[in-house]
SELUM-194882 format. One line per 8 residues: number of its first residue (from 1); for each residue x, y, z of C-alpha. Coordinates in Angstrom, 1 decimal, always signed. Layout:
BEGIN
NUM> X Y Z; ...
//
This chain:
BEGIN
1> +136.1 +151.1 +217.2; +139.3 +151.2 +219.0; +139.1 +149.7 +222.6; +140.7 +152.0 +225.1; +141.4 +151.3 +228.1; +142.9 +154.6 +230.0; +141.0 +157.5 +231.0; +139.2 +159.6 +228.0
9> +137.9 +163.1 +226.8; +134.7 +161.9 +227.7; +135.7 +161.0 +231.4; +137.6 +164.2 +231.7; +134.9 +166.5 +231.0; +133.2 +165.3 +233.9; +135.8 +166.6 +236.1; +134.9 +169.5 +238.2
17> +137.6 +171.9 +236.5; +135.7 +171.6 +233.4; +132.0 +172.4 +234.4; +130.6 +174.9 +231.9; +133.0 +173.5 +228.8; +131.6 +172.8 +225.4; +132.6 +170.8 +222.9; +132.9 +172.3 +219.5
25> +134.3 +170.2 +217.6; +135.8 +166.4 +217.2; +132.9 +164.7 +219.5; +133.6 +161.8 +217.4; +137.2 +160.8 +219.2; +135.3 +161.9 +222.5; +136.2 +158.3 +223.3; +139.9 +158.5 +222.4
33> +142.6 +158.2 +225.8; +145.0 +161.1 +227.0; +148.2 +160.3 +228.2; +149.3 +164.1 +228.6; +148.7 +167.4 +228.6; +150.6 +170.5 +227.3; +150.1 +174.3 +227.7; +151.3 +176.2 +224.2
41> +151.9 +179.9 +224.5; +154.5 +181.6 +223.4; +154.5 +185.4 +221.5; +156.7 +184.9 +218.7; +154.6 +182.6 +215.9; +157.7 +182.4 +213.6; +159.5 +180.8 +216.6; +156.7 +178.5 +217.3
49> +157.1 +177.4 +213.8; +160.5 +176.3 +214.7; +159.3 +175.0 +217.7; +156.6 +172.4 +215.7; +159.0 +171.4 +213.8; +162.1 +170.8 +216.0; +159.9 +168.4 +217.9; +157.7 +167.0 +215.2
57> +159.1 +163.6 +215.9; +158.7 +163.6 +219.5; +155.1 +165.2 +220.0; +153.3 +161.8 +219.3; +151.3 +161.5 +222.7; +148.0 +161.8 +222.2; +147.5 +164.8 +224.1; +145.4 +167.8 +224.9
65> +146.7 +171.3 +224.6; +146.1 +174.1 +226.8; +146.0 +177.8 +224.9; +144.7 +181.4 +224.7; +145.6 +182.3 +221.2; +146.8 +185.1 +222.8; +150.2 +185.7 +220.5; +147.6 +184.6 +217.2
73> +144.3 +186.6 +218.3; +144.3 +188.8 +215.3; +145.2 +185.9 +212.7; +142.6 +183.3 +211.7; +145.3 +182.4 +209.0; +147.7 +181.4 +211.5; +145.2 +179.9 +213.8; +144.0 +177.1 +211.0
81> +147.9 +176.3 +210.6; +148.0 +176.0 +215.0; +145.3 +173.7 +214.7; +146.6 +171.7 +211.4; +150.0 +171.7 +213.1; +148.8 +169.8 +215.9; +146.5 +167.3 +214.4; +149.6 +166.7 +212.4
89> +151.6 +166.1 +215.5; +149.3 +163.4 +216.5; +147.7 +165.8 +219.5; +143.8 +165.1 +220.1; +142.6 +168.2 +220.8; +142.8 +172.0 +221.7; +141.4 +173.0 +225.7; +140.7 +177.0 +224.5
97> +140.5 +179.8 +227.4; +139.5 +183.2 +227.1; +136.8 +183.1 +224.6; +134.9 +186.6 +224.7; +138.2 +188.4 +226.2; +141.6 +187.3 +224.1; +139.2 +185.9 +221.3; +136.0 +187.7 +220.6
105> +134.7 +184.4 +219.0; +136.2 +181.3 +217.6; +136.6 +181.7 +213.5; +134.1 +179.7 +211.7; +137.4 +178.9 +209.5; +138.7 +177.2 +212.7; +136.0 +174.7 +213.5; +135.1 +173.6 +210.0
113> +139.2 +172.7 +209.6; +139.0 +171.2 +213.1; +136.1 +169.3 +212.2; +137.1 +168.1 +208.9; +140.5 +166.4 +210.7; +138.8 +165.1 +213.9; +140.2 +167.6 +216.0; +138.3 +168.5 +219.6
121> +138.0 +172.1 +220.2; +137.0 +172.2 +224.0; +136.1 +175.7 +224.6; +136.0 +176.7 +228.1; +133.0 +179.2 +229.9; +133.0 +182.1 +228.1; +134.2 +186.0 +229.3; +135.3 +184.1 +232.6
129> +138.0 +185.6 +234.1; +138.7 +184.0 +236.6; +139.6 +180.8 +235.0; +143.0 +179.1 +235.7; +144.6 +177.1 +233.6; +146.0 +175.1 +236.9; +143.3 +174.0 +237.7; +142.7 +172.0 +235.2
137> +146.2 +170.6 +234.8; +146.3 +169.3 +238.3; +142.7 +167.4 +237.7; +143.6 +165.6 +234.3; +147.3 +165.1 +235.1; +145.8 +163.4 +238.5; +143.5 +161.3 +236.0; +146.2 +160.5 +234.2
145> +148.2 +158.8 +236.5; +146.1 +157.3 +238.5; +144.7 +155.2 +235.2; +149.0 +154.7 +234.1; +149.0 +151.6 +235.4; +150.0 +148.2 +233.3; +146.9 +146.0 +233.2; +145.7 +143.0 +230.9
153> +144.7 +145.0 +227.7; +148.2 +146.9 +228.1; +149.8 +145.2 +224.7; +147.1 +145.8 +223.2; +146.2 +149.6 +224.6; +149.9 +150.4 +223.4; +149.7 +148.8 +220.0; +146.8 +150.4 +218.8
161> +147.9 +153.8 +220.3; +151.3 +153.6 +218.0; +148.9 +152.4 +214.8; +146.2 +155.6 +215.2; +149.2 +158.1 +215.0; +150.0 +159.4 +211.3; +151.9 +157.3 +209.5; +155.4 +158.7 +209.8
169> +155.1 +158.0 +213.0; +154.6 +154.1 +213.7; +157.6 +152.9 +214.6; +159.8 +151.2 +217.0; +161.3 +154.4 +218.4; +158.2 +155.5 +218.4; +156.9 +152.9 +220.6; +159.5 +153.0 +222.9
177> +159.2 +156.4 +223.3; +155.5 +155.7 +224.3; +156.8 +153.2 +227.1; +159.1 +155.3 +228.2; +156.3 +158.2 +229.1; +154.4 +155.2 +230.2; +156.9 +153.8 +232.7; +159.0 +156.8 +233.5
185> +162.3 +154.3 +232.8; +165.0 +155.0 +230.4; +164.6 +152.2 +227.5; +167.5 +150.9 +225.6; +168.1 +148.5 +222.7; +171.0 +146.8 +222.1; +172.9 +144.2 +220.0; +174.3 +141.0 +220.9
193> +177.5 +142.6 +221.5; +175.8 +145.6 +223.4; +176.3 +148.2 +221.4; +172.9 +150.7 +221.6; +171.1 +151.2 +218.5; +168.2 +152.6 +220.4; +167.8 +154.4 +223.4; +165.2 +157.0 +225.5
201> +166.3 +158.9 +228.2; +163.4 +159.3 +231.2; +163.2 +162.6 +231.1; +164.6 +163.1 +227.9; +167.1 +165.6 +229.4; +168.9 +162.7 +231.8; +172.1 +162.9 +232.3; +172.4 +159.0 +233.2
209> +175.4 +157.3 +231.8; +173.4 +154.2 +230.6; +175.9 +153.2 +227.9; +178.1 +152.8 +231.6; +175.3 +150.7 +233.1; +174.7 +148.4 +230.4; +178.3 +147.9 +229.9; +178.4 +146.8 +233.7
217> +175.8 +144.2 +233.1; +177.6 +142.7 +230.0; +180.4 +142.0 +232.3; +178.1 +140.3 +234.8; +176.3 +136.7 +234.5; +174.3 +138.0 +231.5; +173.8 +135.2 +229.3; +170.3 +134.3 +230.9
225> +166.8 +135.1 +228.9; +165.6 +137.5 +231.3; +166.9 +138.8 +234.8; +167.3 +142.0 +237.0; +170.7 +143.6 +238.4; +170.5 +146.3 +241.2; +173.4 +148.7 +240.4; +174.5 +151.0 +242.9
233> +176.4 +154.4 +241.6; +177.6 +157.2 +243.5; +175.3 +158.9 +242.3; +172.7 +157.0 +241.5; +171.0 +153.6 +242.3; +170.0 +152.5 +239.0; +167.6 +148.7 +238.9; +168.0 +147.4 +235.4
241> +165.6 +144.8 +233.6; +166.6 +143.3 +230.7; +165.1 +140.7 +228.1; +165.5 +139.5 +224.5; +164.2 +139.6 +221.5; +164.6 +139.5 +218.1; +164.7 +141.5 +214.6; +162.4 +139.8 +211.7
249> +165.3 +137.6 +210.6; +165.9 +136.3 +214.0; +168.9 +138.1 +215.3; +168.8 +138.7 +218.6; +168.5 +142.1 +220.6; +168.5 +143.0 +224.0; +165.8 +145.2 +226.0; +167.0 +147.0 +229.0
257> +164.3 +148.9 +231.3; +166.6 +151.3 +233.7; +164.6 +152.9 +236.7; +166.2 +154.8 +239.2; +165.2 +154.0 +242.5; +162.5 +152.0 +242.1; +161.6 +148.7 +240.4; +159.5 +147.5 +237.8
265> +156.7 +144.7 +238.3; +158.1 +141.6 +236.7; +154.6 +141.5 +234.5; +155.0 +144.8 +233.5; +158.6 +143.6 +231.9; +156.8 +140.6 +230.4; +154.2 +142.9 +229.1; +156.6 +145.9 +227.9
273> +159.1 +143.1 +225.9; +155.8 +141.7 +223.7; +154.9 +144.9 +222.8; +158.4 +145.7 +221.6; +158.7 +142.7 +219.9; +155.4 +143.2 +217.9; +156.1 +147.0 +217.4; +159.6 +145.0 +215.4
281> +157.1 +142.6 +213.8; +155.1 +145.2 +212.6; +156.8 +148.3 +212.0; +160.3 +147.4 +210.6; +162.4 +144.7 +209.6; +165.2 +146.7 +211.2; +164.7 +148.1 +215.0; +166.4 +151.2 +214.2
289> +164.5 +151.9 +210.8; +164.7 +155.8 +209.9; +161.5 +156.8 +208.2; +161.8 +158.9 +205.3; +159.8 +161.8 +206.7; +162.4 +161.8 +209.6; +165.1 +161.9 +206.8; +163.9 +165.0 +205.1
297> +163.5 +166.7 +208.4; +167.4 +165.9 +208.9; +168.4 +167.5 +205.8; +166.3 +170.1 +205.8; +167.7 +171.5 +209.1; +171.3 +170.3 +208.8; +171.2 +167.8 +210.9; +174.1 +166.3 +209.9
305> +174.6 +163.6 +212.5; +170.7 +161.8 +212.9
//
């Protein structure tokens, strides 16, 4: 059995948001972490197809879902592809509200899939209206953080997170994806000559120039192992870690940790740069390895420049 060390399903059913919940399905992974949560509704299941598969290669957080089944009520069919969907994703589980008033019941075609994959169907109290689905985003996402922080079984924690997700998606971009949730830093890889073959944006949608910021630091006093610069934008103040380390046949690459604002603990550098350089040892000979999966999903919608 997998070790965890962050909060759990288990742990979060005891919270007081969730009194009255039952557990249908998946009590097997009760013991699994959650690093997020996310609420899926939308009214349109052809663009939530879209949707899935857009972001197939970011939804790897081993997450819990918040839904209704409101737009899929009237479709079991399209309720067994929801739920394969996001135990393809990587998600653990489905949170389900409304249960007696969108849903009459919850298809026996639901839980047997669920069941078969793992998957934990958490179905709240029944014909209660006067659930809120804040409620129980504020209590887990306060969970959540308060159990973020980097402690001795951290490599570890991280490692195994990236090896339980399906198999497309072990990776190093994968794993620095993780860290950057983790950390709430923008994470960049370079070469010895600087140029980024890897990068994540905290949040993804930043508009921070950090091609700019690391080309500042090459022209600083950089040819140390490991150090910090404080850089101080216009419109930013930007504190940049860095360290090295190295492909399988021992070239050399360069890990930058940008967080605005704040600063990083220098053991949680030490701790995020091993589990980088295993994730390389592990999962690639290359840093920037392209799996095939995330090949065909280029072609297949034209995305001509990944």
């Amino acid at each position: 059995m997998v070790v965890e060390h962050g909060v759990t399903v288990n742990e979060l059913l005891q919270l007081p948001s969730f009194r009255g919940a039952e557990v249908l399905t998946g009590r097997d992974n009760l013991h699994r972490t959650v690093s997020s949560l996310s609420v899926l509704e939308v009214s349109n299941v052809d663009f939530y197809s879209k949707i899935i598969n857009r972001v197939q290669e970011e939804w790897y957080a081993e997450e819990l879902v918040i839904s209704s089944f409101y737009s899929i009520r009237d479709s079991v069919e399209q309720q067994c592809e929801t739920i394969q969907h996001l135990h393809d994703l990587g998600e653990l589980g489905l949170i389900l509200y409304y249960v007696g008033i969108v849903l009459p019941d919850i298809p026996q075609e639901v839980l047997a899939l669920a069941e078969a994959q793992g998957f934990i169907i958490i179905c709240m109290p029944r014909n209660d209206y006067s659930l809120r689905y804040n409620e129980v985003i504020y209590e887990v996402m306060e969970a959540i953080v308060s159990n973020q922080g980097v402690n001795d079984h951290f490599v570890k924690e991280t490692l195994e997170k990236v090896s339980l997700l399906p198999e497309h998606l072990r990776s190093v971009e994968i794993t620095l994806k993780m860290l950057s949730d983790r950390l709430k830093a923008n994470i960049v890889l370079t070469n010895s000559h600087f140029e980024i073959v890897n990068q994540v944006m905290w949040p993804r949608n930043s508009s921070l120039d950090v091609a700019n910021v690391i080309e500042q630091c090459s022209q600083s006093n950089f040819q140390r192992e490991a150090g910090k610069l404080e850089l101080l934008r216009s419109d930013v103040a930007c504190v940049v870690d860095y360290k090295r380390v190295h492909q399988k046949n021992g070239e050399p690459l360069f890990l930058f940790l940008i967080k605005e604002n704040t600063k990083l603990p220098a053991k949680t550098i030490e701790k995020v740069s091993e589990v980088v350089q295993v994730a390389i040892n592990l999962w690639g000979d290359k840093h920037d390895e392209v799996s095939e999966y995330a090949l065909v999903k280029a072609i297949i919608n034209d995305e001509g420049r990944k």
